[in-house]
Structures are given as structure tokens and as C-alpha cells.
N, C-alpha and C positions, 0 to 999 in steps of 0.2 A: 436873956429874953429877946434881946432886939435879932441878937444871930439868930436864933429860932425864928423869929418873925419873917426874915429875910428869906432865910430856906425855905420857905411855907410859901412865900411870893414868887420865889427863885419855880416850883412846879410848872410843870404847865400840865391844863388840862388836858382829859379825855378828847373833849370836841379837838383841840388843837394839835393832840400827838394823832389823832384820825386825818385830818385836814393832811397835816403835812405828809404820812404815809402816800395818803392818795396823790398830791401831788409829784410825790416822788416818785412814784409807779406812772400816770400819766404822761411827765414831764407837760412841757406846753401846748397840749395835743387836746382839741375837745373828743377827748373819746370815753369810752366807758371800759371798767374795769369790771371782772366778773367778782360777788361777794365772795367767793370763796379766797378768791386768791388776796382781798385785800383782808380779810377775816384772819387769813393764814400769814402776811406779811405781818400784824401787830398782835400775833399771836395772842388773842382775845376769845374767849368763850363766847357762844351763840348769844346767850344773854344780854351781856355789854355790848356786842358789835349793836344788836337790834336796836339797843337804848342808846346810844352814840348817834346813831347813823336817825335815828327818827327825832330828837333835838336838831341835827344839821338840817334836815327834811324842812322841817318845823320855820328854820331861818332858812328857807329857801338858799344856803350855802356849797346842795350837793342834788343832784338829778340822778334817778331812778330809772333803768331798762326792764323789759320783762324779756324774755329767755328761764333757758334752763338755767335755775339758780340765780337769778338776777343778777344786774347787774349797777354799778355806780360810777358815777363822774361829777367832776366841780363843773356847780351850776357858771362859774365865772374863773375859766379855766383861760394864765396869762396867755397872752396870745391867742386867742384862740376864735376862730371864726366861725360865726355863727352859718347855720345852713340858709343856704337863701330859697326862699319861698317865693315862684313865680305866681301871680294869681289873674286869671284870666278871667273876662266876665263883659258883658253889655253894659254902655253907659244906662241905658235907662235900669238897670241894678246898681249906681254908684251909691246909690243912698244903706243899702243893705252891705256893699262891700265898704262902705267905712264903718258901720257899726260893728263886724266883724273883724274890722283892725282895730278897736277899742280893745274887741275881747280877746286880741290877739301880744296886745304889749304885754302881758307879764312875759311872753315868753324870750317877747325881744329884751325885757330886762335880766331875763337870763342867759341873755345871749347864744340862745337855744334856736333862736330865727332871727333872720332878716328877712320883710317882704320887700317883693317887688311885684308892681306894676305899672302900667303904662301912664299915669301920671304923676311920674316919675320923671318923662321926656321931656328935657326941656328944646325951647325954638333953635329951629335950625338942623335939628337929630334927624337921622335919613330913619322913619319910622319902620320900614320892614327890616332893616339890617339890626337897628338896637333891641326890637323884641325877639327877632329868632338869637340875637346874641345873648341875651339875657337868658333865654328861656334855655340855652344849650348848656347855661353854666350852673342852670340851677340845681338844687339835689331834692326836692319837690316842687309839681305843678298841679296846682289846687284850681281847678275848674267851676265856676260858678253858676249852676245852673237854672235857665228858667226858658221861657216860650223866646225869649229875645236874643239870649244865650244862642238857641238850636237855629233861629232864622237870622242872626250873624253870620256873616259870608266870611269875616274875618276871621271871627275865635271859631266859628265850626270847621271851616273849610281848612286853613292856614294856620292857627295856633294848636288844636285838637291834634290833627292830622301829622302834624312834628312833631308831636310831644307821646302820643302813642310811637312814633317811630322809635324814638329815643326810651321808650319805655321798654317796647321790645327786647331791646336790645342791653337792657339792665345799665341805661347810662341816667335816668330817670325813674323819681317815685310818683304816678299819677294819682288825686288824690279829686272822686266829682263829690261835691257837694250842693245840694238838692235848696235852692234859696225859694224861688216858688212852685208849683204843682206844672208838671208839664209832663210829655212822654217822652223822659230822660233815656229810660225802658229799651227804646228802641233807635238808642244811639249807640256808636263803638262802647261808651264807657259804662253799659248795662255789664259788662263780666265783671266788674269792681266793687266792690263797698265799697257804700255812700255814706257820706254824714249828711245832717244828725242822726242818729243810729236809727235804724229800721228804713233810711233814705226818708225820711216824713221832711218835707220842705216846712222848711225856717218861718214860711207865713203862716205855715198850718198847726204852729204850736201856739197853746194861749198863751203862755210867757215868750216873749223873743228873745229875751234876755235867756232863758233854761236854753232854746234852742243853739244860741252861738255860742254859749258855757259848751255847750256840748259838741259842738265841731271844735272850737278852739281845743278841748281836752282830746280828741279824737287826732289833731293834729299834732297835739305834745306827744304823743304816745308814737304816733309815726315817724316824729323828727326821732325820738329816741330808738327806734328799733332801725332808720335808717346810720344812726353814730355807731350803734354796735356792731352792725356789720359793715362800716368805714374800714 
């Protein structure tokens, strides 16, 4: 009875022989793996992979690409570094840009993002060399926009203006998000979607909470379809 007992403990589960597949195929790379190929690595029918993989979902243990045939990555993959998220904006928006780094940590606890912005700099930092440096390293640049936004000589002229360059040129994901009502429309970053979806600014929702649910998810989706094609 007790060997019996043993060997039964000795198992390891589903969620765990998934985990470590994926790992294996990863190694310590935050990247995504397409379903098929890790479906076909643990040689598992449609069924089980979906019911595996939506438990790990479930313990936020494993993040989700959209593509053809989706795709999968450990949410908390060793080593592995999250994409850093430059975010641009007007002080007189700082109050709306930290409510949206609230609704922004699950993903840093998935180490799916790091934000950055300018306070951030600490005394002494030569301030035009550490934001163009920051903003070159970053792998999205989320734009925050409003009437203070467009009559900043700074973020319009000088952060906008580099970060479309870098966009051009596919070294950068630009990302404008619409915080209050202005004529964003007829700025460079009118050829983009906007978040919150339909571009409807963040003040113009009756929940403010639904509206930054809804950029932060709009984000998570873009950090992932920027790792899949890492």
C-alpha cells in the first residue's frame, strides 16, 4: 500500500509535464511558442492541450499571442526581460498617468512590461540624453494624449517626433492613447489606433476604471503580438 501510495505521489501532473515542455522549448527567452508546435511536442489531443493550458491561464502561470494558431509563453519565463514601456505625457496629466500604472501592474507582475517614464530621473541626470536614451531602448512608446499633450513643446516636438522616426523604421511600436478629448485627429499619430477602443478619451467614459481596463488590455495584447514577432 505504501509503494503504491508513493508511485501515485511519484506522478507529476498535467499542468507540470505542460510547464516544463514549454520551458524546454523556450529555454530562458521571453518568447512565445506557436500551439501547435507545443501541442505536438507533448503529443496531447486538442481536448487536454485546451484544458491544460486554460487552468495555467487561469493561475496566470502562462501568456497567450493571437496569430495564426496562437500562440503560448511562461508568464514568468527565468531570465527573462520584460519589454520596457516608454510613456510619454504632460505633467498636468500626471494624475491620470498614475491611475493607469495601477491598471498597468498585473502585467509588470508578469513581467510582460516594465514602465518607463520621466519620473523616473533622478537629480543630476542630463534630462534630454536619459529620455532619448530610454526611449531608443524601448520596444513600445505609449503616448498620452490630451490638449497639453499637443501644446508640449517637449512630448510633441522632441519625444513624438523620435519615436515616429524609430517607428518608421520598425525599431519601435507606437502606441497613442486618447486620456482627454482634443484634436489628436490631426496629429502624426491620427494613422494609428488609439486606445480605449474607438480612441473615446479616458474622461469621456462613465467608469474610468472600464476605460484604463481597457488600454491596459489593449496594451497586453500589443506587448504579446510584439514577443511573437521578437
Amino acid at each position: 500500500m505504501a509503494a503504491r501510495k508513493s508511485k501515485k505521489l511519484g506522478r507529476r501532473s498535467y499542468r507540470d509535464i505542460f510547464l516544463d515542455k514549454l520551458r524546454e522549448l523556450v529555454g530562458d527567452e521571453q518568447k512565445l511558442i506557436s500551439n501547435n508546435a507545443v501541442k505536438e511536442a507533448l503529443d496531447w489531443d486538442d481536448e487536454q492541450y485546451k484544458r491544460i493550458k486554460g487552468q495555467l491561464l487561469d493561475e496566470n502561470l502562462i501568456v497567450v499571442g493571437r496569430g495564426y494558431g496562437g500562440s503560448v509563453g511562461l508568464a514568468n519565463a527565468p531570465g527573462a526581460k520584460a519589454l520596457t514601456l516608454f510613456i510619454s505625457y504632460s505633467h498636468a496629466d500626471e494624475a491620470l498617468k498614475n491611475e493607469l500604472l495601477k491598471h498597468l501592474a498585473p502585467l509588470k507582475r508578469l513581467k510582460l512590461i516594465e514602465a518607463w517614464h520621466d519620473r523616473k530621473l533622478k537629480a543630476g541626470d542630463d534630462l534630454d540624453h536619459e529620455i532619448s536614451a530610454n526611449l531608443e531602448k524601448s520596444d513600445i512608446a505609449v503616448f498620452l494624449l490630451s490638449v497639453d499633450f499637443i501644446n508640449s513643446q517637449y512630448c510633441y516636438d522632441v519625444e513624438l517626433e523620435k519615436a515616429l522616426e524609430l517607428h518608421a523604421k520598425g525599431l519601435l511600436v507606437v502606441v497613442p492613447v486618447v486620456l482627454r478629448s482634443c484634436l489628436w485627429q490631426h496629429t502624426p499619430l491620427a494613422k494609428l489606433l488609439a486606445l480605449p477602443r474607438d480612441g473615446k478619451a479616458v474622461t469621456a467614459w462613465a467608469d474610468r476604471d472600464e476605460a484604463l481596463t481597457d488600454v491596459a488590455e489593449g496594451l497586453r495584447l500589443k506587448a504579446l503580438d510584439v514577443l511573437e514577432n521578437k
